[in-house]
N, C-alpha and C positions, 0 to 999 in steps of 0.2 A: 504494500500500500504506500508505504513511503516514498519509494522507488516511481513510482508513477505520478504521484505529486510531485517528486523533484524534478523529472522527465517534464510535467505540463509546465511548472515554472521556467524550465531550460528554453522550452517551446516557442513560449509568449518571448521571453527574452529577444530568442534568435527571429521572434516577427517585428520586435521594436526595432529592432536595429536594422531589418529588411527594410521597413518602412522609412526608415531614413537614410538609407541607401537611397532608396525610390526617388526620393527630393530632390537629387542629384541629376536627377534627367527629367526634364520639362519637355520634352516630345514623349514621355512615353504616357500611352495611354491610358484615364483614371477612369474608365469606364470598362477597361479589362476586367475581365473574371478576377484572374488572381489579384490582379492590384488593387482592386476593388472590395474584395474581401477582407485581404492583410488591412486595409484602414477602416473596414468595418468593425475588424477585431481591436484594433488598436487604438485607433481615432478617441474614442471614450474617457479610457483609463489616464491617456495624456493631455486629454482638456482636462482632466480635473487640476494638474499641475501648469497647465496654460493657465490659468485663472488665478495662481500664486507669483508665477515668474514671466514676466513681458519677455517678450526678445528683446535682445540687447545688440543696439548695431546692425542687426540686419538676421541674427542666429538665433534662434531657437532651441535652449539650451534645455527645455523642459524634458525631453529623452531622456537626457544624460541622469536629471532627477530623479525620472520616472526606474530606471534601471537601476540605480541604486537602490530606492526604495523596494521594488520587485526582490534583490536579491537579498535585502533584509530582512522580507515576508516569507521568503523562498528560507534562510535559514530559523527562523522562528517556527513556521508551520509544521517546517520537517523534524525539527525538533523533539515539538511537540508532538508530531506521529509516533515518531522513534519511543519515545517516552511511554505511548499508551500501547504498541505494538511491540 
């Protein structure tokens, strides 16, 4: 059980970082399946930290927050699995 929580958290991670790879290319299509998806998933979780940290200069640092934060959830939860498992 733990093992698959730690796998979905690794998951979500590796789509934050997709999706801001994505940024990086302004021709590519946001009404594609997959890209379209990835910031279905994503999009949410980092407005919530969009609404604490403005861009600054032109960057959009709220990712780099959000990923921290993930991988603090990601160690506490699993934790706490490990613990009751």
């Amino acid at each position: 059980m733990v093992r698959i929580v730690y796998n979905l958290f690794q998951l979500y991670f590796i789509l934050i970082i997709l999706y801001c790879f994505m940024s990086f290319f302004p021709r590519l299509d946001r009404n594609s399946g997959a890209v379209r998806i990835v910031a279905t998933l994503v999009e949410p979780y980092l407005a919530i930290f969009r609404r604490f940290i403005p861009p600054a200069g032109g960057l959009d640092f709220s990712p780099i927050i959000a990923m921290i934060v993930l991988q603090i959830l990601q160690v506490l939860v699993c934790s706490m699995l490990s613990a009751i498992y």
